[in-house]
N, C-alpha and C positions, 0 to 999 in steps of 0.2 A: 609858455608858462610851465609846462612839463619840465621842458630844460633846465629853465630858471632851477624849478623845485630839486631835481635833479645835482644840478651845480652844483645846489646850496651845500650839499653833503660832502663835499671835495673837502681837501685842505685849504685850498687857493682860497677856498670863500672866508676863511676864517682869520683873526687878527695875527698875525705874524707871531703875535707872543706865543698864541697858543699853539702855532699851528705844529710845532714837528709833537707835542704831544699827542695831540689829536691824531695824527695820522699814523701812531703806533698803535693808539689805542683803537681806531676805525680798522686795521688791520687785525686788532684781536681780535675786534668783535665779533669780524665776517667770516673768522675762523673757528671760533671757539664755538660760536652761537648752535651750530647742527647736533652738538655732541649733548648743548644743553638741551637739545629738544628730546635727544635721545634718555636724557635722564629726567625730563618733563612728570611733573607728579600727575598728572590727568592722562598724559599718552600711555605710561605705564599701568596706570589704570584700567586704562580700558584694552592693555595688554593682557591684564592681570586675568580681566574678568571673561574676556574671547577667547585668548590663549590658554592659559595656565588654568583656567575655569576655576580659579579662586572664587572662595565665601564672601559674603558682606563686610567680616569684621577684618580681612587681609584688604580690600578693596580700600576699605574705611582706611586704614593704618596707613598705606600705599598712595592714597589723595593726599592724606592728613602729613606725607613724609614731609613736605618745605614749612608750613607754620609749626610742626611736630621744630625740626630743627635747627625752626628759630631761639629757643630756648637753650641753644649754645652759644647765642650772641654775646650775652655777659661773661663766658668764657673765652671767645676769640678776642673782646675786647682788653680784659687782662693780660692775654696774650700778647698780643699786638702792639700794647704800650710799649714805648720808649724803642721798636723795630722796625729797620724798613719795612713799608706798608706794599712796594713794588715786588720784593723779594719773598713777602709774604703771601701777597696773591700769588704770584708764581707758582710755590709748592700748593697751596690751595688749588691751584691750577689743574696742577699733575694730580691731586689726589682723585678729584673730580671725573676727569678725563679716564683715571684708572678705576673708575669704578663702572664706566661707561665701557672698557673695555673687559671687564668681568662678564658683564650681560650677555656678551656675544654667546657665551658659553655656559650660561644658564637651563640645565635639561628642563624637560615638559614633566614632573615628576612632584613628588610631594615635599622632597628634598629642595628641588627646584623653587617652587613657591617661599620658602622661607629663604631663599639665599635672593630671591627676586626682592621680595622686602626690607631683606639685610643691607643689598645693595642701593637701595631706593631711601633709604636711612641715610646710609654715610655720604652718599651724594652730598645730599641736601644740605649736611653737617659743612662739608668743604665747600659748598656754594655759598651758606652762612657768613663763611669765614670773609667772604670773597667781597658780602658788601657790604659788612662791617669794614675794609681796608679800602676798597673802592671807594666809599663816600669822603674819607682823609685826604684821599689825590686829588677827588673832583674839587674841594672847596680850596686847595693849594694853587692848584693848578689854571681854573678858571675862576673869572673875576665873577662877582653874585650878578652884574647886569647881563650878562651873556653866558651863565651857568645852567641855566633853564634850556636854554636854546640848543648847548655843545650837547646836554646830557640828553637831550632828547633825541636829536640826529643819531647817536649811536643807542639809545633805547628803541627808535624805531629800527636801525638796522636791524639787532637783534631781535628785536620781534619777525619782523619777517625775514627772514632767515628760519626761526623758530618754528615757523605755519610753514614754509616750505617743506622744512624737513618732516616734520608731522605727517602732512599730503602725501610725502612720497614714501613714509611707515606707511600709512592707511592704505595707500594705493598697492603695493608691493604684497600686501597683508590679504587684502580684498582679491587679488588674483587668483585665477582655480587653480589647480595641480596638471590640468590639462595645457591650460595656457604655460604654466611655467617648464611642463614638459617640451611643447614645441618649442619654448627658448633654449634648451637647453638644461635646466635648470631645477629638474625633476628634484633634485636632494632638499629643495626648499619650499618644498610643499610639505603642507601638514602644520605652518606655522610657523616656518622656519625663515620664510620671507626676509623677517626685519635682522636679519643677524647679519648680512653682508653689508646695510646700509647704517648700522652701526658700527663696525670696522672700519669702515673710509670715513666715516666723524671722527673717529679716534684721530685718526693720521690724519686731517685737514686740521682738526683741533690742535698738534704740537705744534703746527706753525704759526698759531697766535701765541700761545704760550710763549715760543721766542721772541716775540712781536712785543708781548705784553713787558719784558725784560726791558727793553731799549727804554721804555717812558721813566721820566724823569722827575721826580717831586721836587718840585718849586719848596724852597726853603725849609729843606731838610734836615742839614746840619741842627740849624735851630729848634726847630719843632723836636727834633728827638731829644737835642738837649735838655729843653722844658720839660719835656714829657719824663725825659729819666730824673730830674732834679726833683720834679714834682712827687714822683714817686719813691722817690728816698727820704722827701722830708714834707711832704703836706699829704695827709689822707685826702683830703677835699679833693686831690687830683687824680688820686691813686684809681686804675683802671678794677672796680670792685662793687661785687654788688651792694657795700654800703656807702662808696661814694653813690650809685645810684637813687637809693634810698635817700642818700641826702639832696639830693639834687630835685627828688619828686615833691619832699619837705618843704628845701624855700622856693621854687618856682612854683608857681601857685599858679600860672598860665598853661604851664608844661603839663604840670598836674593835669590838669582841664583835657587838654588837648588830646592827653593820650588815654583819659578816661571817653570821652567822646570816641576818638578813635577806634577803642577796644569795643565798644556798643555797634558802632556799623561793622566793623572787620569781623564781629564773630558771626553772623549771619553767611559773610560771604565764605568764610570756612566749613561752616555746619554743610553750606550747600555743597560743596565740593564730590565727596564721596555718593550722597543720595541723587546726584543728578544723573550719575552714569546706572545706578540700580534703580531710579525710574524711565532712565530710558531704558533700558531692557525689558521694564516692567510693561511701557503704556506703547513703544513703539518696535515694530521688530528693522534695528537698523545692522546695517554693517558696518566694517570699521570704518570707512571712509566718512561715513555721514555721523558716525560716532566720536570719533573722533574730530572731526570738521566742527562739530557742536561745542566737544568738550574744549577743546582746545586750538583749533585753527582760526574759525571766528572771531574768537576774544583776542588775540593775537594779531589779526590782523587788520582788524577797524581801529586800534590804535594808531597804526601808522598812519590812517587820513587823519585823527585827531588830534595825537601829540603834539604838530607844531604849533596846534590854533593853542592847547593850554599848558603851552612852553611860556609864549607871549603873554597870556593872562598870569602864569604863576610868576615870570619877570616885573608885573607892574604891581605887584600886592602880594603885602601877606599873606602865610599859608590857611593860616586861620580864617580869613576872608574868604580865601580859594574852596578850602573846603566848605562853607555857610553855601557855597553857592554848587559845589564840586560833587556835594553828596548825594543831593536828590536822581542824582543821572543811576545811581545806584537802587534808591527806592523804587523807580520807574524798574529797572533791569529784573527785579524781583518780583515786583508786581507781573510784569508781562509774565514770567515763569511760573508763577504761581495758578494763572490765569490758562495759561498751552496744557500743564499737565491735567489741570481737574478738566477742562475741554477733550482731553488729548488731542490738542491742533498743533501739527505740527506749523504750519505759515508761523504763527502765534508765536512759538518756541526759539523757531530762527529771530526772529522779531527782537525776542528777550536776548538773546545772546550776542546782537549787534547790539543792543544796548548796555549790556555789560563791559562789550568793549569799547563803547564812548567813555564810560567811569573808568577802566582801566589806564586809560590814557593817562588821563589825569592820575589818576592814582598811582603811578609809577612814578611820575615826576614829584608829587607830592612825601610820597613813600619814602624816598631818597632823598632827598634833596630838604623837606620841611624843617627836618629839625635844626639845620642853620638857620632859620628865623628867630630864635629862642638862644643856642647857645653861642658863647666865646670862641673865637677858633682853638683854644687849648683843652676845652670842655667838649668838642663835637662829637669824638670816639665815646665820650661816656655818655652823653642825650643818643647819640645812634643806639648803639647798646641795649637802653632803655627798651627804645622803640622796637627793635628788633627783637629782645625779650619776652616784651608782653606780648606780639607775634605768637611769641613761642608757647606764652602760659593760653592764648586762644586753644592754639596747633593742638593743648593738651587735651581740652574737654569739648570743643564747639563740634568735631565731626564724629565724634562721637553721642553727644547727644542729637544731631540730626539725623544718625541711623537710630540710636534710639527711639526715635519718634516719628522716626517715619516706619519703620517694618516693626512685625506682630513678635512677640515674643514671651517667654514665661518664666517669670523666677521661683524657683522652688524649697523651701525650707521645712523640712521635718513632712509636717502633714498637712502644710497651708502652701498655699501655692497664688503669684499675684500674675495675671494674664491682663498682659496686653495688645489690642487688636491692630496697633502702629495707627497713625494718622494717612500714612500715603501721602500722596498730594496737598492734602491742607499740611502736611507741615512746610510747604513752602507758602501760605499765606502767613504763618506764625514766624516766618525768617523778613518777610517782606513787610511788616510790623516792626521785628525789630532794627532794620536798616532805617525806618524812621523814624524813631525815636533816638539814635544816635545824629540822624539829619536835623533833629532840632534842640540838640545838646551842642553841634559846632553852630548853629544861629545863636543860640544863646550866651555863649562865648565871646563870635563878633561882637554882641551886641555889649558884654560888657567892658570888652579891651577895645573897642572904636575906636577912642582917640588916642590910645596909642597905635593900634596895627591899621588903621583903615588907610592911610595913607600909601604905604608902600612898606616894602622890610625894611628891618630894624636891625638887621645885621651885615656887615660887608658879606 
């Protein structure tokens, strides 16, 4: 059974049509993936806050860098219209990777800290870019029955891939100055640990990047043509925030979907940044178990679950998927909510396997949903969307759950408004709102039924 599961990842398991794409792209993945771990917004978090001994509001900013710059999404989509999508990821590629080789050389310094953030910024910005163009190839290139299934084989690569490399920051991080003297290796004590194991992500990383060059967009000629045709003479096509606007206009489903959407997602943003300044706060851990929390776990309980809601997101609509996809979320929040006001840690772990059962699904979903809704010539502008309102979360949600979670005082003239923070109850106030977006997509299913219950509605 192991084998089998195993196989299944190969090329050979795959329909010949797809297969030499697949296997440049499974060749990216197992390359690029460590460099993204290294630019991970939770790892560097909880770099930010051990290492660099950053404040709350650099922490917050530093969690908040991938939905912060998703709100460049409607820019890389203007971008990107009517140009290779292959050649575009590429330098999104390098930019990435080059921002990942910055870090190496990031001092311990106060200077440092700002250039740590700057970095953690632009990442995210060319990551952006990367699955705005990514989502164009997958729906070219694999067919919608077997699209769930390809994009999940290499979302779980990269997932773990991404926990490994995590583990072996935390681990490397976590070592005394003693231990790394008898290795030899005295120069990277103090903290200095993660700079060698971000160097060698670099250089593993450009060999995807040439990896990622070879794959080929299935009907390309064409799709560019439409795409530049459309944008010389119909706005309705044109890659732009008011083709978006119109598109949020007359789909009145899409509308729905991404108003529900934006109700569970910003809870899981808000938490982001406050999960690492309450664990500092209720438990004293180190990086390994810190990081293992923030980001190893959720990472890597995808990988047992992906396949199960690959197969589920292949037989039904997303819409569906989520009515039923969202509550593994409200669960994940609840337990969270529940570990910190206890401070139990057993409890805590608990929650963060259960976040990575929703994450599973949420990746697939993430990616992949908004071809249930649109035309393959409209998909870059519904992504866009999607990734946008990402970005309008990224702007306010992790900021208002440090707001609300830590004490603080506003001061004007001779009045002054003090607040004692929530702590802990503001994660029963995020685990709240993940439900109520959980029964914004039920009420959805319930009213597009007969057209989505059956299965998707788009090739």
């Amino acid at each position: 059974m192991v084998r089998r599961f195993l196989g299944s990842f190969l090329p050979a398991s795959t329909d010949p049509m797809v297969r030499r794409n697949y296997r440049h792209e499974l060749t990216s993945v197992c390359c690029m993936s460590a460099a993204l771990a290294c630019a991970d917004a939770n790892v560097m978090g909880v770099l930010a806050e051990k290492a660099w001994l950053a404040g709350p509001v650099i922490i917050t900013v530093v969690v908040a860098s991938e939905p912060l710059a998703n709100i460049t999404s409607f820019l890389w989509t203007r971008l990107i219209h009517g140009r290779d999508r292959v050649r575009a990821t590429n330098l999104m590629q390098l930019g990435a990777v080059a921002c990942v080789g910055a870090l190496v050389a990031v001092p311990f310094s106060a200077a440092g800290v700002w250039m740590l953030l700057g970095l953690a910024l632009v990442a995210r910005v060319w990551l952006t870019g990367i699955i705005s163009a990514r989502t164009d190839l997958w729906r070219a290139n694999y067919p919608r029955q077997i699209r769930g299934r390809i994009t999940g084989r290499l979302t779980v690569l990269a997932t773990l891939i991404i926990a490994l490399t995590a583990l072996l920051i935390a681990t490397v991080m976590d070592l005394s100055p003693a231990a790394l003297a008898s290795a030899g290796l005295g120069a990277l004590a103090g903290g200095h640990a993660f700079r060698p194991v971000y160097a060698l992500a670099v250089i593993v990383a450009l060999f995807g990047v040439r990896a990622f060059s070879r794959v080929r967009w299935r009907g390309r000629a064409a799709h560019l043509k439409a795409e530049r045709a459309s944008r010389a003479g119909d706005e309705h096509h044109a890659a732009s925030p008011a083709a978006m606007l119109r598109v949020l206009r007359e789909d009145r489903d899409y509308r729905a979907f991404m108003s529900a959407q934006f109700v569970l997602g910003f809870p899981q943003i808000a938490a982001g940044p406050i999960f690492i300044l309450a664990l500092s706060d209720s438990f004293a851990l180190g990086y390994t178990q810190s990081i293992g929390l923030t980001r190893i776990i959720p990472v890597l309980v995808p990988v047992l679950v992906i396949p199960l809601w690959a197969r589920l997101l292949d037989r039904m609509h997303v819409i569906r998927f989520r009515a039923y996809h969202s509550w593994v979320f409200v669960l994940a929040n609840a337990l969270m909510a529940a570990a910190f006001l206890t401070q139990n840690l057993p409890l805590l772990y608990a929650s963060r396997i259960a976040l990575g059962v929703a994450l599973g699904g949420g990746l697939l979903a993430w990616n992949l949903g908004h071809h249930d809704f649109a035309r393959r010539d409209l998909a870059t502008i519904y992504m866009g969307i999607h990734v946008t309102l990402t970005g309008v979360r990224g702007v306010f949600a992790p900021f208002v759950g440090t707001l609300l979670y830590t004490p603080w005082v506003f001061a004007l003239a001779d009045q002054s408004l003090r607040f004692p923070g929530l702590g802990a109850w503001t994660f029963v106030l995020l685990a709240i709102a993940s439900a109520v977006g959980g029964l914004m997509f039920v009420a959805l299913y319930r009213r597009t039924r007969d057209r989505t219950g059956r299965g998707p509605v788009r090739d």
